[in-house]
Structure formats: C-alpha cells, structure tokens
C-alpha positions in Angstrom: -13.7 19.6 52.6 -11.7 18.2 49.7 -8.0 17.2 50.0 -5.7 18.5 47.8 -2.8 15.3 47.8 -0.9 14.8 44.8 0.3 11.4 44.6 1.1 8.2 42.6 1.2 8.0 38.4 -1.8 6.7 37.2 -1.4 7.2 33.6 1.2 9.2 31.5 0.8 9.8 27.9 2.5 12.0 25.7 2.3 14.2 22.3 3.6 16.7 20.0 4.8 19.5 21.7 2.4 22.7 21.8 3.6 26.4 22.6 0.4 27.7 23.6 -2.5 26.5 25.7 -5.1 26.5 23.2 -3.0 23.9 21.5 -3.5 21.3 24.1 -7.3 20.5 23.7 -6.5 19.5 20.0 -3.8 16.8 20.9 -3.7 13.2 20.4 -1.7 11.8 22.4 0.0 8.4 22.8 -0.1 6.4 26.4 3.4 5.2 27.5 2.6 1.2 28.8 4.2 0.0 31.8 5.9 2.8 33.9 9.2 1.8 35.4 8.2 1.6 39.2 9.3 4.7 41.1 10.9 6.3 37.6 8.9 9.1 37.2 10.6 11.9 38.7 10.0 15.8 38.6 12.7 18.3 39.9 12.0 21.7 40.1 15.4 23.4 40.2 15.6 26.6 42.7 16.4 30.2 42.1 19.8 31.4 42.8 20.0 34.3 44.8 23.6 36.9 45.4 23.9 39.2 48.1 25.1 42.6 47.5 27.2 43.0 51.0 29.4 46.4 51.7 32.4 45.6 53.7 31.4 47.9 56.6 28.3 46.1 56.8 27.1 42.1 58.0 23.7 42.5 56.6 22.7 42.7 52.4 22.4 45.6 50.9 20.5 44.4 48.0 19.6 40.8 46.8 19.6 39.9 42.9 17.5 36.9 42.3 18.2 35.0 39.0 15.9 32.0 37.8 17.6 28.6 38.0 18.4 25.9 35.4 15.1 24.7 33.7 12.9 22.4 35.5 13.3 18.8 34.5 10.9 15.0 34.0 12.2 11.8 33.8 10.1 8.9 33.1 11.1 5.3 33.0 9.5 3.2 29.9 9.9 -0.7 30.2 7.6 -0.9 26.8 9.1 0.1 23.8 6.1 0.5 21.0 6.8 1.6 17.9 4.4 4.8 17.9 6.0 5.7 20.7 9.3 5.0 19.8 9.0 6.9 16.6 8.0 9.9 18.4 11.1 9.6 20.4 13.9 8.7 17.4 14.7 9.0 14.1 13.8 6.0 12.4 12.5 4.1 9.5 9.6 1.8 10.2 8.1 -1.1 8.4 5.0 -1.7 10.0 4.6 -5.2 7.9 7.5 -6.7 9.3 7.7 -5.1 12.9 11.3 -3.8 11.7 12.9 -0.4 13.5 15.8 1.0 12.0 17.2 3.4 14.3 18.8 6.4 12.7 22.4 7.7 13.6 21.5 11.1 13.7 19.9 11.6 17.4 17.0 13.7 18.2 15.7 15.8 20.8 11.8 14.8 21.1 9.8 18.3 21.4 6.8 16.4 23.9 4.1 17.0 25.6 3.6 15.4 28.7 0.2 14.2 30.4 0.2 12.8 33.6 -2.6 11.4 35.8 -2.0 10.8 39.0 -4.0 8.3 41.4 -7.1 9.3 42.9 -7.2 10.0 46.5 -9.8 8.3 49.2 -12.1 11.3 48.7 -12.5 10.4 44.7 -10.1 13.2 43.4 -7.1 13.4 41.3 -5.0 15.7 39.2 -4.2 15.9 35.1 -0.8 17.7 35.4 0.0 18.7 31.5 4.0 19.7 30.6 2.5 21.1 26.7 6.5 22.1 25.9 9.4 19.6 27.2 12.7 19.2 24.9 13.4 15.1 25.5 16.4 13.0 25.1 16.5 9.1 25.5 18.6 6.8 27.2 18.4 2.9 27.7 18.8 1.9 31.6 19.5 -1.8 32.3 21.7 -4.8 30.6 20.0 -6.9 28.0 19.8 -9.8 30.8 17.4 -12.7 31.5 17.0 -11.0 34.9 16.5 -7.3 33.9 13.9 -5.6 31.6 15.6 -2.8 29.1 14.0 0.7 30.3 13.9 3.2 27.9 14.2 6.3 30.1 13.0 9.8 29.2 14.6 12.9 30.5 12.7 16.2 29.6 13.7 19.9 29.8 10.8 21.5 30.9 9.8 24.6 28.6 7.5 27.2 28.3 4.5 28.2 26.6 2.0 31.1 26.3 -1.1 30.8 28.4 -4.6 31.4 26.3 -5.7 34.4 28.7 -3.3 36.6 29.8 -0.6 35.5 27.1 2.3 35.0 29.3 4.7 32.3 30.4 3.7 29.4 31.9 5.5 25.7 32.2 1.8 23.5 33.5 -1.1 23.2 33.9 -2.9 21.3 36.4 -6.7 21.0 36.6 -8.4 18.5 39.7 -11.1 16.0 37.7 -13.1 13.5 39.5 -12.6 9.7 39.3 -14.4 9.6 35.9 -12.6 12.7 34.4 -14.8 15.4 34.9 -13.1 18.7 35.9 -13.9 19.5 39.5 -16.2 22.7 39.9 -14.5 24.3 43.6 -16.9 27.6 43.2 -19.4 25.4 44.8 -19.1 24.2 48.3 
C-alpha cells in the first residue's frame, strides 16, 4: 500500500498564468534557484459561517455559509535571475551588460506555480500546479554581509476552468514516481 505524505519542496518553478487546464501542458516554465529555507508557505483560508438564531431559541435555525478570503503562496527567493525577475517586474533589461532597470510603475505578476515536493521512502511524490495566482513582490532582509536579500513572493490563489467538466478549480495535483512518471492507482 502506497503512502499518501505530502512533504518538503523539492523544486518550484513558475510561468505565465493560464485560466484553463488545457493551458498547462503547453507551458514553459522558469525554475526559481535556491528556496529560502522554510519560506514556502500555503494557507488555505476557512469559510465563514452565521448562524440564523431566534430569540426563543439556543439552537440555529439556519446556517449561511460564505467562502473565505482567497487562498494564498508565499515563496521565499534568495536568487534573483533576470528571467525570473522580469517575469515578476517591470523592467528594462540589457542582457549585454547584466543591467536591470527596475520600473516605477509596480506590477502584479499573473503566475503559475509548480511545485514538486520530495519523494517519500516508498519512491512517490506530488506535482502540485497553482495554473492562476495574482503575485506581488517584496524584498525580506537588510543588504548585510551577514544576510542574503530574499525576494519573497506572495500569491493570491485564483481560479481556472477545468478541461472536463468546465468548472472552477484552484489545483491540481497529480502523484508521479521518482522519475516523473504519473502514478497509475487503478492497478493494485
């Protein structure tokens, strides 16, 4: 029997954003270098939920559920490439010279996010794919001889419409072996 334990970034790479699924398998994506240790957070923000309660009475009437804030990624960059980077700002860039100019106006990176995670003692491990997350950029850290700028990416997680059934969906996550392959579970 398999176990199913998600855990650990192995890779994260990122690309346009995509509103459907079928726009995925065309992507090319860039791979973020050195992960901030222990950056890479995803929150899934609750539902809220009011109860309906009549005075004479200590027990709900009726419930109204409403879907929370969006859910959110934030991922904590300590190498700052320039394909990267220009995905992530408005800038000019001279390739010749190495030289950024970083815009004033600020933007909010539309992203896709592709995340690897480490593979488990039984050879599994899980491609998580965020195809639609709205990205601003902050840097973390002082320009120190002690401290290493991080360029940290918070995401708004958005959605996008699946390839089958056409509705709303925010991931998807598909279990591949240690090579890559996708992992068959029909079989036994």
């Amino acid at each position: 029997m398999a176990t199913n334990i998600v855990g650990g970034v192995e890779l994260i790479e990122i690309a346009p954003a995509v509103t459907t699924e079928a726009g995925i398998t065309g992507a090319t994506f860039q791979r973020l270098e050195n992960i901030a240790p222990d950056s890479v957070v995803y929150t899934k923000n609750s539902d809220t939920e009011t109860d309906l309660i009549p005075e004479d009475k200590d027990v709900a009437l009726l419930t109204f559920y409403t879907p929370g804030e969006a859910d959110t990624i934030a991922i904590g960059v300590l190498e700052q490439k320039p394909e990267i980077l220009a995905l992530l700002f408005n800038q000019e860039y001279t390739e010749a010279t190495t030289r950024i100019v970083t815009l004033a106006k600020r933007k909010v990176a539309n992203l896709m996010i592709r995340i690897t995670t480490r593979s488990m003692k039984d050879g599994r491990k899980q491609v998580i794919v965020l195809p639609n997350v709205a990205v601003t950029t902050t840097f973390v850290n002082n320009l120190s001889k002690t401290a290493v700028q991080q360029l940290l990416l918070t995401g708004k997680v958005g959605s996008f419409k699946t390839t089958t059934s056409l509705e709303d969906a925010i991931s998807v996550k598909t279990w591949v072996t240690e090579a890559g392959a996708p992992i068959d579970s029909s079989t036994p």
